[in-house]
C-alpha positions as CSV (number, residue, x, y, z in Angstrom):
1,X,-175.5,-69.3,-56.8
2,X,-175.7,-71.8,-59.5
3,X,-174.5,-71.8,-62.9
4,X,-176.9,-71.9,-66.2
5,X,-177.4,-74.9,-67.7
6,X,-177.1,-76.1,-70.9
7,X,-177.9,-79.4,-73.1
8,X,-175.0,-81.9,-74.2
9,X,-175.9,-80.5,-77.8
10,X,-175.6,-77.3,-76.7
11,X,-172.2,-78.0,-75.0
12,X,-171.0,-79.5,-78.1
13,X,-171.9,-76.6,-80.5
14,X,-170.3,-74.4,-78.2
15,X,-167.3,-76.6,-78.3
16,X,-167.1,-77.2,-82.2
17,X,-167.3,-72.9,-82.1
18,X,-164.4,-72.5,-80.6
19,X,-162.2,-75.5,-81.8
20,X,-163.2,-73.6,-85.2
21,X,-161.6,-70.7,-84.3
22,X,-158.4,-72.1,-83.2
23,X,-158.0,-75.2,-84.9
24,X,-157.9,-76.8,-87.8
25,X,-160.2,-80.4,-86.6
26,X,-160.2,-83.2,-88.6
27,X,-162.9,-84.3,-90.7
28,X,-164.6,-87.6,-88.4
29,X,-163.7,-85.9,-84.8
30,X,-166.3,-86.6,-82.7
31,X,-167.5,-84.7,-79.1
32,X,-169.5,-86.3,-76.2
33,X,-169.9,-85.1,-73.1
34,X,-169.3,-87.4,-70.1
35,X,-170.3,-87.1,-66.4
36,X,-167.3,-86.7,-64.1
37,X,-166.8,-86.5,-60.9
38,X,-166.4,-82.6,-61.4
39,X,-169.2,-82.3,-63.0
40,X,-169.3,-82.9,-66.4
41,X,-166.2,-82.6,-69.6
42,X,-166.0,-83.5,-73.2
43,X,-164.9,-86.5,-74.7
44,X,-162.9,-86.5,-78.3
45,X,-162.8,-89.5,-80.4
46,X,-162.6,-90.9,-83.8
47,X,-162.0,-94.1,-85.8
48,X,-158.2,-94.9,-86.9
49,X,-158.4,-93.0,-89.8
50,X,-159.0,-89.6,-88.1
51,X,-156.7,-90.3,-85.2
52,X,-154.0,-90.9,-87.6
53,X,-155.0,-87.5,-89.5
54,X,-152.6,-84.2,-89.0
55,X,-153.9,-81.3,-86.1
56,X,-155.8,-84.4,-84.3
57,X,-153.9,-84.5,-81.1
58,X,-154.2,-80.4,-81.4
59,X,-158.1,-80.7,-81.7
60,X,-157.8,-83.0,-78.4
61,X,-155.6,-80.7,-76.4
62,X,-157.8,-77.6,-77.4
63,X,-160.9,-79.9,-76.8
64,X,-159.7,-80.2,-73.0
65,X,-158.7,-76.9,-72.6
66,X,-162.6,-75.6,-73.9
67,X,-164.3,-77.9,-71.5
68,X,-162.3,-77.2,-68.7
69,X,-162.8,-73.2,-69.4
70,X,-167.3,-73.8,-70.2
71,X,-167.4,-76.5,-67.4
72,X,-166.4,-73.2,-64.8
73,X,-169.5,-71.6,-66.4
74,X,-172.0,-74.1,-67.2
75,X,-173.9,-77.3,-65.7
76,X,-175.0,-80.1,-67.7
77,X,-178.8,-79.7,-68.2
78,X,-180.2,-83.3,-67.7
């Protein structure tokens, strides 16, 4: 049986959801969703600035943690 689908927009809201509730992201942290050879997972980047900002390596350990988690649920629509 297959798994819903969703958009990478919809992925991403999803993701900036739950990164809400547990952490505190920095202004300038960007999502993108990738291909992979699993599937699909999220990508977290920013310029120097927002790397260099408090809670971002946080926001990127969380950020893997959510995709792993909606990846087991979701495909990538597209």
């Amino acid at each position: 049986m297959s798994r819903p689908t969703r958009t990478a927009a919809e992925l991403i809201a999803m993701a900036r959801a739950e990164l809400k509730a547990h952490v505190d992201c920095p202004d300038g942290f960007e999502i993108e969703v990738i291909h992979s050879d699993a599937g699909w997972e999220f990508r977290g980047h920013g310029d120097a600035a927002t790397v260099a900002r408090p809670g971002y390596p946080e926001c990127v350990a969380m950020l893997v943690q959510i995709g792993d988690h909606l990846g087991k649920q979701y495909d990538l629509k597209g």
